[in-house]
C-alpha positions as a Markdown table, in Angstrom:
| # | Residue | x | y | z |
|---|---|---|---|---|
| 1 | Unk | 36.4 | -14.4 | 70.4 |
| 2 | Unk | 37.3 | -17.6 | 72.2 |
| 3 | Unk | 40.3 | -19.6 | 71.7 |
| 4 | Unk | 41.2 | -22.8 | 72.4 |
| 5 | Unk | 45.0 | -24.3 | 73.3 |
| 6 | Unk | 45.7 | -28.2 | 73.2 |
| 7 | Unk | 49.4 | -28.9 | 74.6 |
| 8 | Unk | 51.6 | -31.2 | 73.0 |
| 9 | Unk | 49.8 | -34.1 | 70.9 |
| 10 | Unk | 51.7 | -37.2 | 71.7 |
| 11 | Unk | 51.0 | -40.1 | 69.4 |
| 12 | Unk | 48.6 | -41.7 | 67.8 |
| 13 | Unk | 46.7 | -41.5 | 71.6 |
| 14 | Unk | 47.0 | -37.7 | 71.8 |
| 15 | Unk | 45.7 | -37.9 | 68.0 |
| 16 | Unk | 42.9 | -40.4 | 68.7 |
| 17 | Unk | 41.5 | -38.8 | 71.9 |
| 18 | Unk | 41.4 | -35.5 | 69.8 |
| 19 | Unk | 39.9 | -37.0 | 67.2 |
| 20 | Unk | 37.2 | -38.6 | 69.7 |
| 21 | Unk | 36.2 | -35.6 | 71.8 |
| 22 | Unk | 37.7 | -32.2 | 69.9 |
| 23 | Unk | 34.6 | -31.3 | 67.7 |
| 24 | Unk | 31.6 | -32.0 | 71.0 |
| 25 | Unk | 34.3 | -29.9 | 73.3 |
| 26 | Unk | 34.4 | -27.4 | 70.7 |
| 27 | Unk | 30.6 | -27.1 | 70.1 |
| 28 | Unk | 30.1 | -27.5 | 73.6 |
| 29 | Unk | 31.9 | -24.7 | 74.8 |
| 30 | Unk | 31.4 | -22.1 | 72.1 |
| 31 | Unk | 35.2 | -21.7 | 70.7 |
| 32 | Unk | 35.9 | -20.1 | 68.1 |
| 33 | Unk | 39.2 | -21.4 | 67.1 |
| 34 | Unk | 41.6 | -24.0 | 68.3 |
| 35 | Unk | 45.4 | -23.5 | 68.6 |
| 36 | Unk | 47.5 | -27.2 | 69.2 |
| 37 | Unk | 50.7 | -27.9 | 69.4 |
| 38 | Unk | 51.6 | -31.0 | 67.1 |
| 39 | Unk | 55.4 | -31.8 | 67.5 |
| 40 | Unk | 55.3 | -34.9 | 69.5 |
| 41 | Unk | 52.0 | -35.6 | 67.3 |
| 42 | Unk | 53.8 | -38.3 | 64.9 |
| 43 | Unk | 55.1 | -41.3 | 67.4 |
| 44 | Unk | 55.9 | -38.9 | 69.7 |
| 45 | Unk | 58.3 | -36.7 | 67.6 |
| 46 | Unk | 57.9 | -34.5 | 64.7 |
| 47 | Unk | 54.6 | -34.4 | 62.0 |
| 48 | Unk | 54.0 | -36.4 | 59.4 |
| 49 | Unk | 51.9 | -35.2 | 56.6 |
| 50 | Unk | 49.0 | -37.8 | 56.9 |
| 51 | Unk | 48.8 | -36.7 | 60.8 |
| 52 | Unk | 48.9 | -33.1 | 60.1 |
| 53 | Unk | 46.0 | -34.1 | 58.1 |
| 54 | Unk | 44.1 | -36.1 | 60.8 |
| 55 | Unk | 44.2 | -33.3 | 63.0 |
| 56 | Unk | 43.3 | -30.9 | 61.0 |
| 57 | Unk | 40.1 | -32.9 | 59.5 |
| 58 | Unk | 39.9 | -33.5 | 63.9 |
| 59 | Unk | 38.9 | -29.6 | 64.5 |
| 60 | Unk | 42.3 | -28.4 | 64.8 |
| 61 | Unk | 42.7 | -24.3 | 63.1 |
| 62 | Unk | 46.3 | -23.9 | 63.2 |
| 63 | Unk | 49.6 | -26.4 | 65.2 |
| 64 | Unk | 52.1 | -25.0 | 66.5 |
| 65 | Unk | 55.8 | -26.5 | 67.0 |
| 66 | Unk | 58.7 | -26.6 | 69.0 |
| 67 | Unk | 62.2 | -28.2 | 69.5 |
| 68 | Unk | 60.7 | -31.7 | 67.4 |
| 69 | Unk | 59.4 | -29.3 | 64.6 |
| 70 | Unk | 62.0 | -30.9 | 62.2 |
| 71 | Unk | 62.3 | -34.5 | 63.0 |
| 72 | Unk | 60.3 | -35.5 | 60.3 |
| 73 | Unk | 62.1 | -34.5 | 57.6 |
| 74 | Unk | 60.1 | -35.6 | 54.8 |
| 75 | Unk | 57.5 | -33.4 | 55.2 |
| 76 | Unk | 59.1 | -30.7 | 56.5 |
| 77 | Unk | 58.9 | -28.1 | 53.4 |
| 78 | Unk | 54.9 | -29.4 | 52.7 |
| 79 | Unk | 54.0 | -28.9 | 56.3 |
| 80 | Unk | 55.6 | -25.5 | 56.7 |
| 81 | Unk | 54.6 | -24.2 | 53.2 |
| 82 | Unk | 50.9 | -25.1 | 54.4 |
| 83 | Unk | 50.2 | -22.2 | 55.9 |
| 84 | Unk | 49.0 | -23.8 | 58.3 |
| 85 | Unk | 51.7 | -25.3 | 60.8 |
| 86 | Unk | 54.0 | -22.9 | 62.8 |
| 87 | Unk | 58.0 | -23.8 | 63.9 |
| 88 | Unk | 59.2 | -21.6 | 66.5 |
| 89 | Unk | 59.5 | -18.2 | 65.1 |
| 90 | Unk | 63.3 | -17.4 | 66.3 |
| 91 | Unk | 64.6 | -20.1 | 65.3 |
| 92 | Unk | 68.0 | -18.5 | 63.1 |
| 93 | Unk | 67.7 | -17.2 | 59.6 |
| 94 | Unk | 67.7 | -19.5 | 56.7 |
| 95 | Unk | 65.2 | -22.0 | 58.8 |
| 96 | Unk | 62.6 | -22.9 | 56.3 |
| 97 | Unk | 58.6 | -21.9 | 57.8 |
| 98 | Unk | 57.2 | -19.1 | 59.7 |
| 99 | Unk | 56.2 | -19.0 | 63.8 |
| 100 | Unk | 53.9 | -16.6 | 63.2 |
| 101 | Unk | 50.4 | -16.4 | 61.5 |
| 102 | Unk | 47.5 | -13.4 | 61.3 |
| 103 | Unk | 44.2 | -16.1 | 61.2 |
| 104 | Unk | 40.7 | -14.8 | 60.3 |
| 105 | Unk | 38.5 | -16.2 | 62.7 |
| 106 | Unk | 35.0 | -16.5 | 61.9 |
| 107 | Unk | 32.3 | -15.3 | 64.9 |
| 108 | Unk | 29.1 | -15.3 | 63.5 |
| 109 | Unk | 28.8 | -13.7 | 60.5 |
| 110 | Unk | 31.7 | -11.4 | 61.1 |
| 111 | Unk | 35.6 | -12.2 | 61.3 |
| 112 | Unk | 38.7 | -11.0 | 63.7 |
| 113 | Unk | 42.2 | -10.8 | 63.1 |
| 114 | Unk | 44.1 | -13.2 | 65.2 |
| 115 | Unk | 47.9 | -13.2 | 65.5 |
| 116 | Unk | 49.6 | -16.8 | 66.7 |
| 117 | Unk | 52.9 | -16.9 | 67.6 |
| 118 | Unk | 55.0 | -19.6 | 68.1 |
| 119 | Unk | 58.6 | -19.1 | 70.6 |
| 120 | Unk | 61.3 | -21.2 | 72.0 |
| 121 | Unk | 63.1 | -20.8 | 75.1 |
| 122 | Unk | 66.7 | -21.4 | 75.4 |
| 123 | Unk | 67.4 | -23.4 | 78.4 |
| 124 | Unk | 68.2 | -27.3 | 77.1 |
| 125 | Unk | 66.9 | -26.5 | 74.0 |
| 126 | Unk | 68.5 | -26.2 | 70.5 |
| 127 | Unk | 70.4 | -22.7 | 69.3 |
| 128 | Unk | 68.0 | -20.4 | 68.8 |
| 129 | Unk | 67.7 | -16.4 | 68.7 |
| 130 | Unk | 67.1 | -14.4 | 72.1 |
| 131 | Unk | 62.8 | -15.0 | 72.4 |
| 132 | Unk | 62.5 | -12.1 | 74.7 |
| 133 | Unk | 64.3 | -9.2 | 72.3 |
| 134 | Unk | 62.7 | -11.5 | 69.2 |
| 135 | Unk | 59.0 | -11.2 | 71.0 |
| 136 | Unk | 59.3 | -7.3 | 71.1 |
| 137 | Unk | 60.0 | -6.7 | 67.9 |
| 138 | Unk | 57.1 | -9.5 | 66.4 |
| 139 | Unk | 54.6 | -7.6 | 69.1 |
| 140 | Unk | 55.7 | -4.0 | 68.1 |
| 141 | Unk | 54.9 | -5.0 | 64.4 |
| 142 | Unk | 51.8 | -6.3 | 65.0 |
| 143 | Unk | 51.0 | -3.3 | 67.0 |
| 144 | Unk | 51.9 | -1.1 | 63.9 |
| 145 | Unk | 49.1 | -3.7 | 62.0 |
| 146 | Unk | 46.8 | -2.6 | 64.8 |
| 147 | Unk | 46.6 | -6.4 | 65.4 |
| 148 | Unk | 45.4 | -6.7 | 69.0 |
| 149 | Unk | 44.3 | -10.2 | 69.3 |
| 150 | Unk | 47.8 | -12.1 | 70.1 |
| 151 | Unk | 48.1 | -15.7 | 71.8 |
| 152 | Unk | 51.3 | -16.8 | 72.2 |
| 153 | Unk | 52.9 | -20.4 | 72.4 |
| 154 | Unk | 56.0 | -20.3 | 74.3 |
| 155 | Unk | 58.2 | -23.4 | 74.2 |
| 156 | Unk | 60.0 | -24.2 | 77.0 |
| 157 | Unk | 61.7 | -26.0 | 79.6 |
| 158 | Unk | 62.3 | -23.4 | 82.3 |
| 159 | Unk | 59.8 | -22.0 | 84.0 |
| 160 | Unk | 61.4 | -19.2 | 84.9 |
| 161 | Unk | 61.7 | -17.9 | 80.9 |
| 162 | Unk | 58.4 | -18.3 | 80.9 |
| 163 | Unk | 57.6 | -16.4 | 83.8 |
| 164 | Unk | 59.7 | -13.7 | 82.1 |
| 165 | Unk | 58.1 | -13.9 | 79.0 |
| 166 | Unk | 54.9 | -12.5 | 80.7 |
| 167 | Unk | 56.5 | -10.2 | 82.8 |
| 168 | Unk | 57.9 | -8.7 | 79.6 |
| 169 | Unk | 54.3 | -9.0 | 77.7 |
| 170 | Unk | 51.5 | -8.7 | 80.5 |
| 171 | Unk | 48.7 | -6.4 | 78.6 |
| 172 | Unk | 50.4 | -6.4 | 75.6 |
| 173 | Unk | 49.5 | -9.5 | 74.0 |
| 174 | Unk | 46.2 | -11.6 | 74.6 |
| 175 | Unk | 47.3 | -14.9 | 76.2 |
| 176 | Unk | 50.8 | -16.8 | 76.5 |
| 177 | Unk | 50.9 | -20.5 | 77.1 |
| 178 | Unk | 54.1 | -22.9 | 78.0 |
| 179 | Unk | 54.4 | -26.0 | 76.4 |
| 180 | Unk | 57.6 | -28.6 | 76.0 |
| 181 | Unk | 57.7 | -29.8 | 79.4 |
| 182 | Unk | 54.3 | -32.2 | 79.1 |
| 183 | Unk | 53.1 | -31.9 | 83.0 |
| 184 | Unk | 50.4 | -29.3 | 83.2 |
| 185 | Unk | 50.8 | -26.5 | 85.9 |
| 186 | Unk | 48.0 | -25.1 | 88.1 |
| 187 | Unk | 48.8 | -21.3 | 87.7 |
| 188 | Unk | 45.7 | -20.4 | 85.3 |
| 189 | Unk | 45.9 | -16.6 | 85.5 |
| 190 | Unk | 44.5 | -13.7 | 83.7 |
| 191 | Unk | 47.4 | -10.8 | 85.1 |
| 192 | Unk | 46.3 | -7.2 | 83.7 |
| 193 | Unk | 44.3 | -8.6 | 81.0 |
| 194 | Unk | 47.0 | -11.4 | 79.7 |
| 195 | Unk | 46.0 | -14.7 | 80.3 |
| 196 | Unk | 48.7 | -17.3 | 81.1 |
| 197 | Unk | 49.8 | -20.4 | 82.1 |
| 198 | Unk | 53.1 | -22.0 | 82.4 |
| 199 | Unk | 52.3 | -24.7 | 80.8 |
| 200 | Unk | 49.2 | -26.4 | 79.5 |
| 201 | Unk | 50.8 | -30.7 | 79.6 |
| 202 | Unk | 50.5 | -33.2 | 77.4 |
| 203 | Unk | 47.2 | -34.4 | 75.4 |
| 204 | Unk | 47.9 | -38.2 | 75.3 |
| 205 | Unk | 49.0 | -41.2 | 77.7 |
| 206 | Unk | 49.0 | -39.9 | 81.0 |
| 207 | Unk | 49.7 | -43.4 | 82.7 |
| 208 | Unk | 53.9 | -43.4 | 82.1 |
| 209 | Unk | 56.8 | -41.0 | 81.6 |
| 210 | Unk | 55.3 | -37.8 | 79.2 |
| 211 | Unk | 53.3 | -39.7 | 77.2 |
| 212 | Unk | 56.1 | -42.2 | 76.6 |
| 213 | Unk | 56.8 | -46.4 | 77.6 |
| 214 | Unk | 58.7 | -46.0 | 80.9 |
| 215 | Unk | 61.1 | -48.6 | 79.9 |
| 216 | Unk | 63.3 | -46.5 | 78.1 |
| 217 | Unk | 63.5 | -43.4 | 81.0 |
| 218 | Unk | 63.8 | -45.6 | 83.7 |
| 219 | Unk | 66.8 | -47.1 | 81.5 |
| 220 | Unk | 68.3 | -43.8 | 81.2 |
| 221 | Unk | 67.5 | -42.4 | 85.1 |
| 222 | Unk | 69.2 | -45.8 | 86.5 |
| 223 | Unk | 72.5 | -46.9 | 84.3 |
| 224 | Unk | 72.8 | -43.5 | 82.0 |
| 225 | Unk | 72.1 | -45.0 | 79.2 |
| 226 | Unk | 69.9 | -44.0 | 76.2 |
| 227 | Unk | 67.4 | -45.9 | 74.5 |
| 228 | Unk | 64.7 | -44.8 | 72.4 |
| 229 | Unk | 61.4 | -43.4 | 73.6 |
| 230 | Unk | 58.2 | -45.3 | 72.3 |
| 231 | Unk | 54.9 | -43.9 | 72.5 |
| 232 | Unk | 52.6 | -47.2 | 74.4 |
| 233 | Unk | 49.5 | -49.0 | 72.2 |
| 234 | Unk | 47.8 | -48.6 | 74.8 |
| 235 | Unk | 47.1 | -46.6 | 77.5 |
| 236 | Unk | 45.1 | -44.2 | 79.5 |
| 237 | Unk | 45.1 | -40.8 | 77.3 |
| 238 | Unk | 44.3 | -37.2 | 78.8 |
| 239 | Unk | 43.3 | -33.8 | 76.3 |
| 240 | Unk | 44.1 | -31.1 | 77.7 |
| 241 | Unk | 43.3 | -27.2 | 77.0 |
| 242 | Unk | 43.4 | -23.9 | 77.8 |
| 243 | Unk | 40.3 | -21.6 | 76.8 |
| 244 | Unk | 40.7 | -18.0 | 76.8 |
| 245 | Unk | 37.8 | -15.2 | 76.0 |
| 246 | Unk | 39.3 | -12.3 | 74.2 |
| 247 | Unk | 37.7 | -8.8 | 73.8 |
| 248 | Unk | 39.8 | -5.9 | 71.9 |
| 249 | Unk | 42.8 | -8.0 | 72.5 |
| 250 | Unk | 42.2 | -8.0 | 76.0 |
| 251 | Unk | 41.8 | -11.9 | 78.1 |
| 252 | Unk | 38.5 | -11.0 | 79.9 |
| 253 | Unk | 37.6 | -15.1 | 80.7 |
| 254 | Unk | 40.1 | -18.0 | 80.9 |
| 255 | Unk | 39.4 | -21.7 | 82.0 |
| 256 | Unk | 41.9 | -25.1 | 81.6 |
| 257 | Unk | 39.3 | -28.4 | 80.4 |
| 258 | Unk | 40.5 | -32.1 | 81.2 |
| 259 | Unk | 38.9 | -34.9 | 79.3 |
| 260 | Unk | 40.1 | -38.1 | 80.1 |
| 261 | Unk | 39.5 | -41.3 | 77.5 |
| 262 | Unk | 37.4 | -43.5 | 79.9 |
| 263 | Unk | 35.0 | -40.5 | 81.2 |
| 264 | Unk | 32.3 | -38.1 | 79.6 |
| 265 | Unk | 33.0 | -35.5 | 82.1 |
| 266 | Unk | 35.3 | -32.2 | 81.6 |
| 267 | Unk | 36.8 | -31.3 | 84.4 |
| 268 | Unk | 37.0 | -27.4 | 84.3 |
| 269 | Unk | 39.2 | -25.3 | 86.2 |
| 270 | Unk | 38.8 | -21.5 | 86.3 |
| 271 | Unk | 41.8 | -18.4 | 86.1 |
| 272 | Unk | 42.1 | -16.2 | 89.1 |
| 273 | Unk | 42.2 | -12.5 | 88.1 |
| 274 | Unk | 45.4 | -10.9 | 89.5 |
């Protein structure tokens, strides 16, 4: 089985690139099924319905979320009743949606279980339930399901929780990647049979402040004051991905692609095996 990770669609240049270069990447590389997380995909923050459908028709198997899962409040309840789009799973009771998901993926002519799981940290991020104590008890029920296939989407602005989240989860869960923070680390591991990665960055304008006009940040950085964030018309857009081979539930093969907008060349960089 390979999967494929996108990290955080921003805007309608995160959505176009996608939309541009998803379906060759995908054929070219064999994958299976692709994972993205799509809550900066609407103008940078939240999902609308007609994007949800863009990316989907793009290639896209299943989005994930984070702490922008409910800024578009519209389509909330037809997004999350879908099936098909995640929130983070320990977000408190009474939260409408699910952050996890048991896919069938097609191989061939035969299919494998595959459980997604979407997390949140909670360092600067909005009141959720512990992840680490939540994460045991989602992994020990899938366990009980004999569900070994698991690739996990941890949202998050500290590294550290992160870190932690594999520490807790090394060889008991397929793959974890970060996302949130939209600057891509160069940590590509597989660590006893997990593959990981702190996080994966941003799939959209690369030439600014996380996908965002710069006018507003700088704003903020120099007199403290907030303005909102606007996603550029144009700009130099990045998709980036994690790809991670998966045998018995076990990462065997992991490797990060770049595409950039104005290039037909993926830049390719390969786990080291710890």
């Amino acid at each position: 089985m390979r999967i494929g990770f996108i990290g955080d669609i921003v805007g309608r240049p995160g959505r176009k690139i996608i939309k541009d270069s998803l379906k060759n990447i995908k054929e070219e590389n064999n994958i299976d099924f692709i994972i993205a997380n799509g809550e900066n995909a609407s103008h940078g923050f939240g999902l609308t319905l007609d994007s949800f459908k863009e990316l989907m028709s793009s290639g896209i198997d299943i989005i994930t979320g984070g702490n922008h899962s409910f800024d578009k409040k519209k389509d909330v309840q037809i997004l999350h009743e879908s099936g098909k789009v995640l929130r983070p799973d320990n977000y408190p009771e009474g939260v409408v949606g699910s952050g996890v998901a048991i896919c069938d993926v097609k191989i061939g002519d035969k299919s494998e279980k595959l459980a997604v799981i979407n997390l949140m940290g909670q360092f600067a991020m909005p009141l959720v339930e512990n992840p680490f104590n939540w994460a045991t008890k989602l992994i020990q029920n899938l366990e009980e399901q004999n569900i070994k296939n698991i690739f996990v989407d941890f949202h998050g602005e500290a590294t550290s929780e992160k870190r932690v989240m594999l520490m807790m989860f090394k060889g008991k869960v397929s793959a974890i990647c970060g996302t949130h923070t939209h600057v891509g680390t160069d940590d590509l591991q597989i660590f006893q049979n997990t593959a990981y990665l702190t996080d994966i960055g941003l799939t959209g304008c690369y030439d600014n402040v996380i996908g965002m006009d710069e006018k507003a940040p700088i704003k903020r950085a120099t007199t403290g004051i907030g303005s909102h964030f606007e996603v550029p018309n144009s700009c130099k857009a990045i998709l980036q991905m994690m790809v991670v081979d998966i045998e018995d539930g076990r990462a065997i093969n992991s490797f990060k692609i770049k595409k950039y907008c104005n290039s037909g060349k993926l830049h390719i960089s390969d786990a080291i095996i710890i």
